[in-house]
N, C-alpha and C positions, 0 to 999 in steps of 0.2 A: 327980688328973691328968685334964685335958678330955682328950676323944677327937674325933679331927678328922673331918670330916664324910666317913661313909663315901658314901652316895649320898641324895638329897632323896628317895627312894623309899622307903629303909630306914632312914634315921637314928634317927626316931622310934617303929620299931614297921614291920611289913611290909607295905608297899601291901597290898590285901586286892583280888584282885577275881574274876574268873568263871573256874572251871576247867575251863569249858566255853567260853571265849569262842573265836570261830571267826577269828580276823585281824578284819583291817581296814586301815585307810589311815595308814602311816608318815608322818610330816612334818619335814623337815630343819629349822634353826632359822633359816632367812632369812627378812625378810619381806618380801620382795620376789622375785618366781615362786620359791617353795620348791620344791627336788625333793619328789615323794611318789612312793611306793612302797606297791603293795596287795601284801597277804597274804591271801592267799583260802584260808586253812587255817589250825585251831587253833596253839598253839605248843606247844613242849616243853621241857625240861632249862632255866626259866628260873632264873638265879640270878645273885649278886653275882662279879664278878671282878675280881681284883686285879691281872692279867696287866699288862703295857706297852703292848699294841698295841691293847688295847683302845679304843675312846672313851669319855670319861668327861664328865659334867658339871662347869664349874667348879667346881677347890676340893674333889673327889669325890676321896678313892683308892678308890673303884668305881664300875665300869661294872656295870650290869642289862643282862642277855644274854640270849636263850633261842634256840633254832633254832626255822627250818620246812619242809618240804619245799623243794628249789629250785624245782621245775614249778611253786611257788604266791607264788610273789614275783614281783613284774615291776614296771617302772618306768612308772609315767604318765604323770607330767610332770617338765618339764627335764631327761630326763636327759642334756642336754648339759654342764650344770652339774658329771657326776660323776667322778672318777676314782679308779682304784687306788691307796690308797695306799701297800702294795708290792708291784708283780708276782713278786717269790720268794714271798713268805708262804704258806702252806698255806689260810690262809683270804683269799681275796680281795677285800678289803676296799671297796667305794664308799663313797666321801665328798665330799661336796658340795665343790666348788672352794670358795665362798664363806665357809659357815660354820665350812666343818671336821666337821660329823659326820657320821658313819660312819652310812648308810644300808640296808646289806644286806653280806655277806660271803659267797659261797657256797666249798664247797670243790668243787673240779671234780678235783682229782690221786687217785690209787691212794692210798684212807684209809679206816677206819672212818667217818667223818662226810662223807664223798662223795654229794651229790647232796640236801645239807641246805645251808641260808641261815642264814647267824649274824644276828643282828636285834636293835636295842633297843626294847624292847616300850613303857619309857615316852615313844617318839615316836608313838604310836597315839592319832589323832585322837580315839576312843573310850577313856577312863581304865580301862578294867574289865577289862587284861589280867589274868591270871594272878599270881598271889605267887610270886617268888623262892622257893625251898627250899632251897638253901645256900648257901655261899661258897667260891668255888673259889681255888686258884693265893693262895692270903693272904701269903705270905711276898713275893709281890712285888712288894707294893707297896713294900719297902724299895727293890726295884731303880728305881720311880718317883717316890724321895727320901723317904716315911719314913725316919724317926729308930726306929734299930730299939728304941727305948727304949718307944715309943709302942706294940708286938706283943700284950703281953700286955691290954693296954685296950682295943686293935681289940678279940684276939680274943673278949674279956668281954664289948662292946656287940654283936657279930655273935650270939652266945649269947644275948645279954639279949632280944632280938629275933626268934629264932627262927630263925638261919641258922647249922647248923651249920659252922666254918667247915675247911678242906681245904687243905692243901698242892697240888693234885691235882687233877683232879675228883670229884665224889663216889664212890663203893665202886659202885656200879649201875654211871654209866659207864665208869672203868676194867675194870670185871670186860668189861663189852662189848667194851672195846678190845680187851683181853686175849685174850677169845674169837674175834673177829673174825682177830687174827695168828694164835691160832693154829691154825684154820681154814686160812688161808692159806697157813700154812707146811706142812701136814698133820698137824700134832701129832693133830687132833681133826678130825672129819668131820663 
């Protein structure tokens, strides 16, 4: 059984590049004034995801995601070109009018991940983001038309390549979420 292309990033084996790399300059896929977006700080929790609302590259059932501080995201050029693409969403997503992709996402509402920019790293004019380290949310790519026949062959090439894969985000971040509610709520101080 083939396995359909999870993302040009990880298909073959996991981008490999700097885990020290500090940002740099996003670039939307027009070619003509493409929006760009600097990141002026490292990134974190980069990994595959199988979510819906994600952006993905054609033919991908995943998106490569990682967050970065909000303070360290800004737009430099065109961002007239950009809009939300849904003002409910928890993460508020820019995407280029033209080409479609999703440029920056910060969450600004009452969240654990409040005051972080969701980002896809393989738009960084410099190739030497960061490796993926898992795959999060996998069961949904069925919601984005996988053939659930196809789950067990993802989740083997996710494995084969080095991303352990998750229903979820990975055990680190939910325990975060986790702690963070319950923080909130008073369980824990």
């Amino acid at each position: 059984m083939s396995v359909r292309l999870l993302h040009p990033s990880i298909q073959n084996g996991r981008h490999r590049g700097d885990t020290d790399h500090a940002g740099g300059i996003l670039t939307c896929k027009c070619a003509n004034r493409p929006v760009k977006v600097r990141v002026s700080a490292g990134i974190a929790h980069n990994h595959a995801c199988g979510c819906t609302k994600c952006w993905k590259p054609e033919g991908s059932a995943f998106s490569v995601v990682a967050v970065a501080p909000s303070e360290n995201v800004s737009v430099i050029d065109n961002a007239d070109k950009l809009a939300i693409v849904d003002p409910t969403a928890l993460i508020q997503r820019h995407a280029c009018k033209h080409c479609g992709t999703h440029m920056y996402g910060p969450v600004e509402r009452d969240h654990p991940f409040k005051s972080l920019s969701f980002i896809h790293p393989e738009l960084f004019e410099n190739g030497n983001w960061p490796e993926p380290g898992f795959a999060a949310f996998v069961s949904s790519v069925i919601e984005g038309g996988v053939d659930p026949s196809e789950m067990d062959g993802i989740r083997a090439k996710l494995r084969e390549v080095g991303l352990e894969p998750y229903d979820c985000l990975s055990p680190a971040l939910m325990d975060y979420i986790a702690t963070w509610t319950a923080k909130k709520s008073g369980v824990l101080r």
